[in-house]
N, C-alpha and C positions, 0 to 999 in steps of 0.2 A: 294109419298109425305106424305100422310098421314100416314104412318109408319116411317118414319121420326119426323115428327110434335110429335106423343105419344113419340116417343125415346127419341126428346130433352124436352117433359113436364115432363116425368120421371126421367128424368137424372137431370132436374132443380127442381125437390120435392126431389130428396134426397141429393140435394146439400145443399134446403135450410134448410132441418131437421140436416143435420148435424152441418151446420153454428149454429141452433140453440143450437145445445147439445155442440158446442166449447163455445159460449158463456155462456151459463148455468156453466160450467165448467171453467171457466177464471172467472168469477162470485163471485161464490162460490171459490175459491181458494183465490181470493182476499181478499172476506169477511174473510177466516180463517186467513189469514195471517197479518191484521188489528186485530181484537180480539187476535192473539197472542202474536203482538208488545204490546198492549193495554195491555195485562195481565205481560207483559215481565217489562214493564214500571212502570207499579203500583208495581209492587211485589219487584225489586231493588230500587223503592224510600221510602227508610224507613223514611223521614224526612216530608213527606207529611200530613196533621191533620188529625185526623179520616173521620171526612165529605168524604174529597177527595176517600179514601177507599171508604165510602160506597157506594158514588155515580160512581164509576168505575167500581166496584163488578155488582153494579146494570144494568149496561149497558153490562158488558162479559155477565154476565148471560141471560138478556136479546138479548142480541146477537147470545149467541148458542141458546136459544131455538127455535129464528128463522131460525137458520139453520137447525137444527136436523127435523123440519119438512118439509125443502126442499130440504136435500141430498138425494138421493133414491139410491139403491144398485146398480142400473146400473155406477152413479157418482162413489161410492167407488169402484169401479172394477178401476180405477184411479190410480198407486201407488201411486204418490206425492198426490194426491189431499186426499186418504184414509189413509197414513201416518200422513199428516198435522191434518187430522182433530181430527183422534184418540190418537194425542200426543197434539191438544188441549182439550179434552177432560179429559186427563189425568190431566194436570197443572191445571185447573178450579177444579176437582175433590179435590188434593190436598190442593190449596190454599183456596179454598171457600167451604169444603166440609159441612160442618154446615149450607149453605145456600140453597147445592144443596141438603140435605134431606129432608130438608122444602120445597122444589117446590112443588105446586100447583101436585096432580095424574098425569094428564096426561102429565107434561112435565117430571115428575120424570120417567114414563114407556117409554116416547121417550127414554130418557137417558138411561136407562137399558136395551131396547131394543136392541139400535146401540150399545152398549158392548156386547152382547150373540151374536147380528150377525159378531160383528169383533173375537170373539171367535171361531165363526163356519166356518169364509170361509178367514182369511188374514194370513199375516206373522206373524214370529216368533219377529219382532220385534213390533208391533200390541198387540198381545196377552201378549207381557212384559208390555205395556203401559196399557192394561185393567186391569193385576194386581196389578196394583199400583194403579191404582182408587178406584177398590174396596177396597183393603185395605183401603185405607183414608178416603171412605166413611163408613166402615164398623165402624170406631171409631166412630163418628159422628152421630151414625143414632140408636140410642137407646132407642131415645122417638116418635121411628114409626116404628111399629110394619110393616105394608104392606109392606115399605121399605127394612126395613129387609128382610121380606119373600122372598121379590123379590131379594136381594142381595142372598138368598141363594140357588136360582135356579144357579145360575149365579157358585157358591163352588161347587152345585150336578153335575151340567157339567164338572167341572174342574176334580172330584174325578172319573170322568166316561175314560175322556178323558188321564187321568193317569191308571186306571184299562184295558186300551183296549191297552196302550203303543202310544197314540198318540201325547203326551208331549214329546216335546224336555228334557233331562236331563238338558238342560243350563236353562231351564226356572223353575225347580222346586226350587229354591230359591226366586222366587217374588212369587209363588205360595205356596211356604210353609208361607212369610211374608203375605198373604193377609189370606190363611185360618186360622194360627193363630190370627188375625186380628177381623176375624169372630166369632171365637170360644172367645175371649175374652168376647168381645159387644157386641155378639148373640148368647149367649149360647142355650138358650131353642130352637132356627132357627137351629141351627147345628144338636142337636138333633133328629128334624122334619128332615131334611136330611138326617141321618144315618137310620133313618126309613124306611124313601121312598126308598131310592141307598138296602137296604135290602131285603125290600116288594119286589122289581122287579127282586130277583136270585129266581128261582124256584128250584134247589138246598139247600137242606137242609143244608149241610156242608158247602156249598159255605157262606149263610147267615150267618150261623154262625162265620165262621171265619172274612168276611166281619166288621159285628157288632163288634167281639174285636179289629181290628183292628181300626174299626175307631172312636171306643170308647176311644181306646188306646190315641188317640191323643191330648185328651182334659184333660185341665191342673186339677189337684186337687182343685181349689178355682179360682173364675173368677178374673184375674188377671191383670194388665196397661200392655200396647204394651211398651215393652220397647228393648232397641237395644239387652241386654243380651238373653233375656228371645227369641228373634224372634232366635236368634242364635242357641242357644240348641235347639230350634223347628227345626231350619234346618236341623240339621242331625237327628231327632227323624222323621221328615216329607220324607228326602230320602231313610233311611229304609221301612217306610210304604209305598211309592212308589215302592221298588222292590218288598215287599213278595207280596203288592195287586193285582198286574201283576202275577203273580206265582199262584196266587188264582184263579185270575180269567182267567185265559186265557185256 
């Protein structure tokens, strides 16, 4: 009886922790899927006064910051729940990106944070939608310096993750539009990166080919993101993609 009695107190503690983590999760799903009609709404109503923008902007934003410190990695193990959230991540990025570099430190590090973790452990369709963020943030974020920096941790992974061949080929086209992106509006931050992704070959030859290559990449004069100019970076960005892999491997 009493081995009984533990079996059904057990059996009813991991019933209820589970009931808890479905609802945490139907939760949070909800929450993204309201913030993304929200953003969905404001962004097709072009006829609406400024006010209404602001005061809309004001509330997404304040919306994901409250979610960003209550999804935790076990949540994004989720597919729908960890797609939603990093494809609204993405549109807020785009559309608000001027507001999302002026956040307050530490919502700005939540935010950069959950993009290097959807970087490091999700889909290929994930990792298109972080590129696209940075890219938009990358224009946008020129009179903050931290931000920067931290945007270019976020390029030094991507240049690693291409040097080792762990880049899908279908994704180096948002990847070459985001680090060109970077190299425009963070010139002296790229540089800082070409530095470090260097400093870490202990290979002599290897640095050095490294360093032209990824010198190679950056434009003669810091120049506008424009549709032409990401274009020609594209194929200038998939040649450096293959010899770097050649380099380094």
């Amino acid at each position: 009886k009493q081995w009984y009695q533990r079996r059904v107190a057990i059996t009813a503690g991991i019933s209820l922790e589970v009931g808890v983590e479905d609802a945490k999760y139907d939760s949070m799903l909800l929450c993204l899927r309201l913030l993304s009609h929200l953003c969905s709404k404001d962004f097709l109503n072009f006829d609406m006064p400024d006010e209404y923008d602001d005061s809309t902007s004001k509330i997404v934003l304040i919306g994901l910051d409250k979610l960003v410190s209550h999804i935790d990695l076990d949540l994004l193990k989720f597919p729908k729940l960890s797609n939603e959230f990093f494809k609204l991540i993405t549109f807020i990025c785009e559309v608000y990106a001027e507001k999302v570099s002026n956040f307050p430190e530490t919502g700005v590090d939540q935010i950069l944070n959950m993009l290097q973790v959807g970087l490091n452990n999700y889909n290929e369709d994930i990792t298109f939608y972080i590129f696209n963020a940075v890219s938009a943030l990358s224009v946008y974020s020129t009179n903050n310096l931290i931000f920067r920096k931290k945007l270019g941790q976020i390029i030094k992974h991507t240049i690693k993750l291409i040097s080792q061949q762990e880049l899908s080929a279908e994704l180096y086209d948002p990847a070459a539009d985001m680090v060109f992106s970077f190299i425009c509006k963070c010139r002296e931050e790229y540089v800082s990166v070409v530095n470090e992704i260097v400093s870490e070959q202990s290979d002599p030859t290897v640095r050095e080919c490294l360093r032209t290559a990824l010198s190679a990449l950056m434009p003669n004069t810091n120049t506008e993101v424009t549709r032409k100019d990401k274009s020609q970076f594209s194929k200038i960005f998939e040649n450096f993609a293959i010899n770097v892999y050649g380099v380094c491997r």
